[in-house]
N, C-alpha and C positions, 0 to 999 in steps of 0.2 A: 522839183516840187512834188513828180508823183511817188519819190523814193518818200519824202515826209508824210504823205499823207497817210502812205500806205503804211507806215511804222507807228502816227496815232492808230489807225486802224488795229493795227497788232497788239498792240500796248495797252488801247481799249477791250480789245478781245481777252487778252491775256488776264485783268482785273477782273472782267465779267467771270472769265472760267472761273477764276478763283476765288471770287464772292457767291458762287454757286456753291463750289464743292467744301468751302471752310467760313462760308458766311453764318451759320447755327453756332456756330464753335465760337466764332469770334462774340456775337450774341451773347454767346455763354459768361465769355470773357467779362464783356463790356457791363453784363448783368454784375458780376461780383466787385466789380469795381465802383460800379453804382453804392452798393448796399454796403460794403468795406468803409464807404466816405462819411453813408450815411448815420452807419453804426457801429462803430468803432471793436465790438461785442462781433460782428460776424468774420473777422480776420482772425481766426485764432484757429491754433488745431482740434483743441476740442470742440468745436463749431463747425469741422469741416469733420471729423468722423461722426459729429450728431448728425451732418446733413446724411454721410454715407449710409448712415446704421437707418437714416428715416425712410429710401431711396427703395432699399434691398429689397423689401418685398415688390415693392414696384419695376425695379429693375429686373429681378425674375418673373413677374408676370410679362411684362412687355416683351420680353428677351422671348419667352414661348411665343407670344402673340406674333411677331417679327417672323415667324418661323412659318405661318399659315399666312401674312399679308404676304408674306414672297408671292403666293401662290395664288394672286392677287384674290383672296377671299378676308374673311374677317368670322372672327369670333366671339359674340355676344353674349354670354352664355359665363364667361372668365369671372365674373363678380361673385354672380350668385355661386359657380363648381365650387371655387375657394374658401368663401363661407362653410358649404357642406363638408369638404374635406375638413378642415380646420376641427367642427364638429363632430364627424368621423375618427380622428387624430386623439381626440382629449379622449371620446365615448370609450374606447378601445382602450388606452392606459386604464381609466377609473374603473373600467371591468376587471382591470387585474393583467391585461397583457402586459406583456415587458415591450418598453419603449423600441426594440430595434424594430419589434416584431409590427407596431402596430405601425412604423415609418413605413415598412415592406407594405403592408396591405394600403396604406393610406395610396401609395405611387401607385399600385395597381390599381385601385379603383381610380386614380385620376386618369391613368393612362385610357382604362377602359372605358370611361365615360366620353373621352377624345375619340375612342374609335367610334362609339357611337354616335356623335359629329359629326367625323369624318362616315361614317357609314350615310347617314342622310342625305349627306351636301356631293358626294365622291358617285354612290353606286344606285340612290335612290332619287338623284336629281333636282331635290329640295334646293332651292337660292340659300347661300350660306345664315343672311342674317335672320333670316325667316325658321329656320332649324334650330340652329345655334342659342337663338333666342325661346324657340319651343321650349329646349332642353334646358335652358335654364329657370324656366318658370318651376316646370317639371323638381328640377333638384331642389329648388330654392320652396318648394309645397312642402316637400319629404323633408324637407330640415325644419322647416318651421311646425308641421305636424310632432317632430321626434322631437324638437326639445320647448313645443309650445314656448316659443319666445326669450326662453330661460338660458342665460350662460351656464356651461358646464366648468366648473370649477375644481379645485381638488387634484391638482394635476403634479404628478413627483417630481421633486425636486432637481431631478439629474435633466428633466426635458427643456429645462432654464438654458443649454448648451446651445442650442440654437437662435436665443434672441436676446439674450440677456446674460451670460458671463461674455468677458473678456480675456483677449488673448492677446500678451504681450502690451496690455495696455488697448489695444485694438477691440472693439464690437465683435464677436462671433458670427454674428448674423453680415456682415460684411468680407468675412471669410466665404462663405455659404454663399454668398452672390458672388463672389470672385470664381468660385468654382463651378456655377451653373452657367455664368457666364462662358467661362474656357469651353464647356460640355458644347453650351448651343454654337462657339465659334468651331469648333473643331467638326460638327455635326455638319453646320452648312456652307463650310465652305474646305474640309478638308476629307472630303465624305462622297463615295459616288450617290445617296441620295440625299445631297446635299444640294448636288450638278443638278440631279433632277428633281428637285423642286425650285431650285432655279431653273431652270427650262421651263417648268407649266406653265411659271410666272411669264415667261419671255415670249414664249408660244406654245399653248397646251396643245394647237391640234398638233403642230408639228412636230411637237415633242414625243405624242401618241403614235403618229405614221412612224415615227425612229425605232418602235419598237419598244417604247418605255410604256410602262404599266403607270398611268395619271394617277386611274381612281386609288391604286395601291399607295401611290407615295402621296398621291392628296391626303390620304386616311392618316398616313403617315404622319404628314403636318398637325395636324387635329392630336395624334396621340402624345407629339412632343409637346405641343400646348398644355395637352391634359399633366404631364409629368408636370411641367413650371408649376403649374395649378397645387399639385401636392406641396409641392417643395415651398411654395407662398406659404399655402395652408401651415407646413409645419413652422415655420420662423414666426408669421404675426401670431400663432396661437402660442407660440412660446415667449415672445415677446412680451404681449400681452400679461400669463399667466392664465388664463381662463381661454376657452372657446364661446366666442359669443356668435350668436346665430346671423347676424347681419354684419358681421366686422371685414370681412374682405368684397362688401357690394359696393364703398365706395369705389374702390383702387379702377375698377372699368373702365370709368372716362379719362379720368390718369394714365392709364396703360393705354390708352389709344391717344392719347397727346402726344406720348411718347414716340410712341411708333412715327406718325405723321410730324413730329418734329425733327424725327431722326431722318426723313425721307427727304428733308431738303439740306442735308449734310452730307457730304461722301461720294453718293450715289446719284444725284441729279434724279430726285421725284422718285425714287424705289429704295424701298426699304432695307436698310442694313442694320447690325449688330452694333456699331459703333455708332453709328448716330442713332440708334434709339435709346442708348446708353446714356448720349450727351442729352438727346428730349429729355430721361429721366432727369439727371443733374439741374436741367433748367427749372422743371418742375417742382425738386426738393429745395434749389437755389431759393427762389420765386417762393415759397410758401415759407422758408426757413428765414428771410431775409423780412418780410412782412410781417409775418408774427413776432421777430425782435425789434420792427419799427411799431409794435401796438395796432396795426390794422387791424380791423374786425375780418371776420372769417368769409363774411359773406361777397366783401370787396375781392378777396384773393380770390373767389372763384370766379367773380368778372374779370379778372386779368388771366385767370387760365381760358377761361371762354375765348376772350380776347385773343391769345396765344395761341390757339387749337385754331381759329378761323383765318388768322395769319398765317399758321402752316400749310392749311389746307389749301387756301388760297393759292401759296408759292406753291408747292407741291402741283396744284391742278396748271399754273402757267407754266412751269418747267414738262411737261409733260406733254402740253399742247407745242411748247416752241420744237422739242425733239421731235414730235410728230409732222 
């Protein structure tokens, strides 16, 4: 008798594990099969590279963002930078630079707005969302002062490479998230500060007593954010075709779905690269699959609402039960 109970015992234990660490994925699943029944229109390949090509830019915001939640902080600040770069990006070809040139400066200013993030939240002790969020008031003023509200247009034809030609039949702009992807998996997890930004996340004092430099590779976090930030900026402004001053303020609350969707797949409550990958998929799934059932727009953002307070929700029990 106590041989049987103790094998339910295991067998229950064993489904739990595994409804924890592939229960979002299976979610994911059970979501396309949904909308597949529903809409006969969302099974198809071209349906599934429109979902991928709609994702991209969110999938690289989030992919940076995942890179600072390790470190358990957050960055608020992601909406309004991206906007700015995006407008930085167009300003700079229309003046006549040549497009590698003005990619090069675009990364550097996003990088460098990261450090100063990370310089607030790392060395001057500011609370992340309190900073984070200063600094994006701050960018998101200077971009609305420089192009008083007005899209920049006018942008040469060859910068269409990043959102708008195709390769192989494939989105370009879904190459471009395949590859910043690989960046941030390689970055944080095959990477010595990679080790240590996992570590801050796991334990910053003791990670600090070992001899590691926090506030360096906190700042650090912040500056990989800032990179995503450019790389967003260049794909939606090319996408797009114009820089429009408020175009990447939504993608914020999306990129933080993301993250916090990703955090109860994989990892049990901590943020990784692969489940913030699959949050994004839910989130392009969930909006692509809704807009071809004719829902109005304002219903999907109750059902992400919805979806963000379920993650959060499991993400905070999983963390209490480890505790």
């Amino acid at each position: 008798m106590n041989i049987e109970v103790q094998k339910k015992k295991s067998e229950s234990l064993n489904l739990s594990s595994f409804l924890k660490v592939y229960g979002t994925l299976i979610g994911l699943g059970v979501l396309c099969i949904i909308f597949a029944i529903l809409t006969p229109a969302f099974a198809t390949l071209s349906n599934g590279l429109a979902v991928l090509r709609q994702i991209a830019m969110l999938s690289i915001m989030a992919a940076g963002l995942t890179v600072v939640m390790v470190t358990k902080r957050i960055d608020l600040s992601i909406g309004y930078v991206s906007s700015a770069l995006g407008v930085l990006v167009a300003a700079l070809m229309v003046s006549g630079v040549p497009i590698w040139m003005a990619l090069i400066i675009t990364v550097i200013v996003g990088a460098v707005i990261g450090m100063v993030n990370g310089f607030f939240v790392a060395y001057v002790g500011i609370p992340d969302f309190i900073a984070t969020l200063a600094v994006g008031f701050l960018i998101s003023g200077l971009n609305q002062a420089y192009t008083h509200g007005h899209p920049i247009s006018g942008l040469p034809s060859g910068f269409g490479v990043f959102g708008q030609w195709y390769l192989f039949g494939i989105p370009t702009a879904i190459f471009v998230m395949l590859g910043f992807l690989i960046f941030i998996f390689i970055f944080l997890y095959h990477s010595r500060y990679g080790r240590y930004i996992h570590a801050i996340g796991g334990n910053e004092e003791a990670t600090m007593l070992s001899g590691v430099s926090t506030k360096r590779n906190l700042m650090l976090a912040f500056v990989i954010s800032g990179i995503g930030l450019a790389v967003t900026a260049v794909v939606l402004t090319s996408r797009l075709g114009a820089a429009h001053p408020l175009a990447g303020d939504g993608l914020l609350l999306d990129a933080i779905a993301c993250v916090f969707l990703g955090s109860t797949a994989f990892k049990n409550g901590e943020p990784n690269l692969a489940g913030t990958f699959v949050g994004a998929l839910i989130i392009g799934v969930l909006s692509n699959g809704l807009t071809l059932l004719n829902v109005p727009y304002f219903y999907q953002d109750v059902a992400k609402g919805l979806i963000i307070i379920l993650a959060v929700s499991i993400t905070s029990y999983q963390r209490i039960r480890r505790a």
